[in-house]
N, C-alpha and C positions, 0 to 999 in steps of 0.2 A: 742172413741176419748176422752181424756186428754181434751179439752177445753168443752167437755157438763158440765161436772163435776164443770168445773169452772163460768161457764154461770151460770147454775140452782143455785150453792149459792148467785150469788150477785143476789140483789132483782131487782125485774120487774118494767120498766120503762113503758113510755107509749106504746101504742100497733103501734106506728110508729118504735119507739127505737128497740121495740122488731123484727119486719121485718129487720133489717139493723143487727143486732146483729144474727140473722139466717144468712145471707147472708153473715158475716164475720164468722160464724163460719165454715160454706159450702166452704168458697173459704181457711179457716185454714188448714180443717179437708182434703180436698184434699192436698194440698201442701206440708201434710203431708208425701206423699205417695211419695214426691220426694227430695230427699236428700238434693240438693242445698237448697231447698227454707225453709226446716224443722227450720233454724236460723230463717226467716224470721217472723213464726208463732208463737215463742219464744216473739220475738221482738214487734208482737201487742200485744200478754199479759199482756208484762210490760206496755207497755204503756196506754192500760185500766185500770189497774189498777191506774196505777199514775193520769191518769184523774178521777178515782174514789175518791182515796186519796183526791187531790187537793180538789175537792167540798166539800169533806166533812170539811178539815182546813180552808176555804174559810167562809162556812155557820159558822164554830165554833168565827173564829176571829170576823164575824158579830153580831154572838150573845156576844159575850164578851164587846163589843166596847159600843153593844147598850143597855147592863146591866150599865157599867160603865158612860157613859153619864147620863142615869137615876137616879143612885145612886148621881153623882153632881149635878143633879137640886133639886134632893131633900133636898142633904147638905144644897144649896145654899140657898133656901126657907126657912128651917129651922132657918138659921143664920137671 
């Protein structure tokens, strides 16, 4: 199956995460096997992914915000 492959690179969540992500890969990895639904299992990929993406621009913009806030108290003090 196409999605183990993609599973095993992105890193391991908690050992809950991990159960759920077995269970979505079992009901992919089937639906696979049926034509109609093969767009469907396309269709959660992107979309893990883009929630992977998203946390990760999320955590980035947090830490930028809260380097720059830091950097002006310091200006500020300074002055």
């Amino acid at each position: 199956c196409i999605l183990q492959l993609i599973f095993k690179n992105l890193p391991k969540w908690k050992q809950t995460q991990n159960t759920n992500i077995r269970q979505l890969q079992k009901y992919v990895c089937d639906a696979q096997h049926v034509t109609s639904v093969t767009t469907n299992s396309y269709i959660y990929i992107y979309i893990y992914i883009y929630i992977y993406i998203y946390i990760y621009i999320y955590i980035y913009i947090y830490i930028y915000i809260y380097i720059w806030k830091s950097s002006c108290y310091h200006e500020t003090h300074l002055n």
